[in-house]
N, C-alpha and C positions, 0 to 999 in steps of 0.2 A: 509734580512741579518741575520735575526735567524736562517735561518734552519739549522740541524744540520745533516741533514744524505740526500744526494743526491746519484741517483742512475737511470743512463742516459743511457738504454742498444738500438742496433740495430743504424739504419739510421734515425736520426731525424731530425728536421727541428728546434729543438728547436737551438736558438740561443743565445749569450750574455756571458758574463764575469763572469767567477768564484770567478775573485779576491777580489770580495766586500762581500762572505759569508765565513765572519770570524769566524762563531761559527761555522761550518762545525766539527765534528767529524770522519764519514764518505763521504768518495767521491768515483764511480765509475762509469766510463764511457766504456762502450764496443762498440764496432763496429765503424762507421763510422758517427759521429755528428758532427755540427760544433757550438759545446761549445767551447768556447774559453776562455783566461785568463792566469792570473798567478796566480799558487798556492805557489809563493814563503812566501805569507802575509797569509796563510792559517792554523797556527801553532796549534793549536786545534786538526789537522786532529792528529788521532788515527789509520786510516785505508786509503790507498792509490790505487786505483787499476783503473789503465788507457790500456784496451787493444786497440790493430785495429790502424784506420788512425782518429785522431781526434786533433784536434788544440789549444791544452793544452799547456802551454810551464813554462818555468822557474827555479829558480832556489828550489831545495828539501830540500839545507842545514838548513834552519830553522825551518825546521819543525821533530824540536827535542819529539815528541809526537806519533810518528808515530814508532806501532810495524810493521805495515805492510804494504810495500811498493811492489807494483807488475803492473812493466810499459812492454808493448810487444808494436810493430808495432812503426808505424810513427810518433811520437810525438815528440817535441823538448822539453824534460826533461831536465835540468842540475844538476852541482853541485855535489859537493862531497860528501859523505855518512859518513863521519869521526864522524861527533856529534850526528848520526839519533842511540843513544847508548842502545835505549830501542825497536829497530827493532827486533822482532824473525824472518822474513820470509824477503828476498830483493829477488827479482826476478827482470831480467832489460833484455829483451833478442829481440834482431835486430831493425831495426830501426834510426833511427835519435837520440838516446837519447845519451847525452853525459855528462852521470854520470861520476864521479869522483870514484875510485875504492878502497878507503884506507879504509878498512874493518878491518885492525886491532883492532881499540876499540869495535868490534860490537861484543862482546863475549857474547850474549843472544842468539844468532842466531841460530834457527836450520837445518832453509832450507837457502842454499845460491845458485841461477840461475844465471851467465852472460851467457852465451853460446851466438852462433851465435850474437858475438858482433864486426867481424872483427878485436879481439884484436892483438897489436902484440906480439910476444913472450918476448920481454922485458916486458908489460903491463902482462901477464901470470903469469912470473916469481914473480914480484912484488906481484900479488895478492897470489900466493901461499909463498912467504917469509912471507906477513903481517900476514896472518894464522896460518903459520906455530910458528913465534914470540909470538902471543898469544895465540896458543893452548890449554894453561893451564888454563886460565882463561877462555875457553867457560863454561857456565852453563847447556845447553842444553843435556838432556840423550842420546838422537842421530842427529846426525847432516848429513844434505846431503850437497852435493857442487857437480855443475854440470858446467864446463870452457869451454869445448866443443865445435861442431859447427863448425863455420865459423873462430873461433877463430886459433888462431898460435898454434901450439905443444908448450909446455914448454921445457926447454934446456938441457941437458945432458942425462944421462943414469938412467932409475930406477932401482934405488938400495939402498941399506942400507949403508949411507954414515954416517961418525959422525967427525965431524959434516955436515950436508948438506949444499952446498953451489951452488948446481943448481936447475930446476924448478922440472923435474921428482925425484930426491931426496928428495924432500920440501914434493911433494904430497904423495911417499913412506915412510913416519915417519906420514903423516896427516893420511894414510888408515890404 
């Protein structure tokens, strides 16, 4: 239960629960292992990076510590991202994961991924309004955002609207 930095790459056989290493700072699992757990109790973590088909689940909202979160593939992730306020990097892209998308307080960010998350254009729209509301307040020198994918088009027409009030308008004042 001390360890502080786990790092579980490939097909292993290693097995058992994450939930009971609460001093975890770092955690990443790639490929296909069947570690299991919830990292909802894991709030320590600083760095988050779950790729592939592996059996991590839970909820992310508490683990307010965490600049970098980067979940790919089949995992059952949840939870909203609204308090993760000290995130620079969210990447969350196919799969089972069923993040919560309200990004507007995450104004440190500079890489932001959902792509191929089956969103639909209302979930799009949303995420490009909450952005577009906090623009001001990002600190980040340059900032990427990639919606893409598997995702819905955003709604309307791009163009220079004022004020914006559809998806493609949102992302034409964010470029």
């Amino acid at each position: 239960t001390s360890l502080t930095y786990v790092y579980v790459p490939g097909s292993n056989t290693l097995s058992g629960s994450v939930a009971a290493l609460t001093s975890l700072t770092y955690l990443e699992v790639t490929g296909s292992n069947t570690l299991s757990g919830s990292v909802a109790g894991l709030t320590s973590l600083t760095y988050l990076a779950v790729y592939g088909s592996n059996t991590l689940s839970g909820s992310v909202a508490a683990l307010t510590s965490l600049t970098y979160l980067y979940v790919t593939g089949s995992n059952t992730l949840s939870g909203s991202v609204a308090a993760l306020t000290s995130l620079t990097v969210l990447v969350v892209t196919g799969g089972l994961n069923t993040i919560s998308w309200d990004v507007g307080p995450l104004v440190n960010l500079s890489t932001f991924q959902c792509h191929d998350n089956a969103l639909s254009q209302a979930q799009v729209d949303a995420i490009l309004l909450a952005m577009y509301t906090a623009r001001v307040g990002y600190v980040a020198a340059t900032k990427t955002a990639n919606l893409g994918g598997t995702n819905a088009d955003p709604s309307g027409v791009y163009q220079n609207a004022a004020p914006p009030t559809t998806g493609l308008e949102y992302k034409y004042k964010l470029v």
